[in-house]
C-alpha positions in Angstrom: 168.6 -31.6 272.9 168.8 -28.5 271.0 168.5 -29.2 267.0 171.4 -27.3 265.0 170.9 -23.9 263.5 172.6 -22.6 260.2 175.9 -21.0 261.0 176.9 -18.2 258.8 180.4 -17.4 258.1 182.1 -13.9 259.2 182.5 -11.4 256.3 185.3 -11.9 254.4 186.9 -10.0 251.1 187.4 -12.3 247.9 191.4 -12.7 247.6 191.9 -12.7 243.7 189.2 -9.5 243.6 191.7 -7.9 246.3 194.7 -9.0 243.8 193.1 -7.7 240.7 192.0 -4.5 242.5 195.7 -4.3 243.5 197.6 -5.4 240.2 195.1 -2.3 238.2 195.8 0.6 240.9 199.2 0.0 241.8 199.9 -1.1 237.9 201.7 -4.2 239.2 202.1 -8.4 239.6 201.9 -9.8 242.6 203.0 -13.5 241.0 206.3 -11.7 239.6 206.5 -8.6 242.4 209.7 -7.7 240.5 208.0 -5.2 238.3 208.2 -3.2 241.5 210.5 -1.0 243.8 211.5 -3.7 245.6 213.4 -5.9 244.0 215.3 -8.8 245.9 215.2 -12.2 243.7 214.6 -13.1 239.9 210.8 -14.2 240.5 208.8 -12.5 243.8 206.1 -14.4 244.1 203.2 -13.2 246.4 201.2 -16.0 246.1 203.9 -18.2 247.5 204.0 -16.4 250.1 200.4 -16.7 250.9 200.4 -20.5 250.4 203.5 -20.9 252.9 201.7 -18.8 255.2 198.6 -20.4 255.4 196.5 -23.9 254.6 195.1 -22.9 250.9 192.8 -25.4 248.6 189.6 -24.2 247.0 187.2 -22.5 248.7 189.5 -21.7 251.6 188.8 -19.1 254.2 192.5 -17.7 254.7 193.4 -14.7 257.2 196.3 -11.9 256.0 198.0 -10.6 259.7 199.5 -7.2 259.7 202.3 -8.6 261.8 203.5 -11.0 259.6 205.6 -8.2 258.4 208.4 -8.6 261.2 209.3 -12.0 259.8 208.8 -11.4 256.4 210.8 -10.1 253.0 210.9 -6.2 252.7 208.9 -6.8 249.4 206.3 -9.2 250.7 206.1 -6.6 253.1 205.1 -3.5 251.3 202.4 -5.9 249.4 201.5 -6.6 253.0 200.9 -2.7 253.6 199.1 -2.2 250.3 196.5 -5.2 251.2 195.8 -3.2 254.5 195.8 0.4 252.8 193.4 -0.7 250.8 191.5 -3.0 252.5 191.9 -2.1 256.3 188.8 -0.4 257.1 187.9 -4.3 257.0 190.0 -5.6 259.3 188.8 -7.5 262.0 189.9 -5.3 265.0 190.9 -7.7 267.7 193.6 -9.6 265.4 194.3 -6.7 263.0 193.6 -8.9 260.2 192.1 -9.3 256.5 189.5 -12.6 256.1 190.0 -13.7 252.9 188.0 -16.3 250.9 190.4 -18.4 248.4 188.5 -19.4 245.3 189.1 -20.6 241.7 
């Protein structure tokens, strides 16, 4: 029998860093998107859209898929494209994806 070794998690970015990194530069909100271009309902949520995309609770690890874009909102998915300008020299190359860790 071979006794368990630690397992260590991949890398991952912190997602309300990414947000607040995001909100500064790009001198917007991603909970109400419609201080933006695009503008498509009263209240654009990003978060909601992260929480109907994937299994969040604290201390979650959460991926963010380029593709997601071709079933998306045109405004989810130019927040989409900022995440991975800004962030995509992390992506994890054989899902083109951002690993998130979900913390509050």
């Amino acid at each position: 029998m071979i006794k368990p070794k630690l397992q260590r998690h991949p890398e991952y970015l912190n997602y309300f860093d990414c947000v607040q990194w995001i909100e500064e530069k790009y001198k917007c909100d991603l909970r109400n998107f419609t201080s933006h271009k695009i503008i498509e309902n009263d209240y654009q949520d990003f978060w909601q859209f992260i929480l109907k995309m994937c299994d969040v609770y604290n201390g979650a690890f959460i991926w963010m898929y380029r593709d997601w874009k071709e079933t998306c909102k045109p405004w989810e998915a130019e927040i989409i494209d900022i995440f991975f300008a800004e962030f995509g020299e992390f992506t994890f190359e054989q899902n083109d994806a951002l690993h998130f860790l979900v913390a509050w």
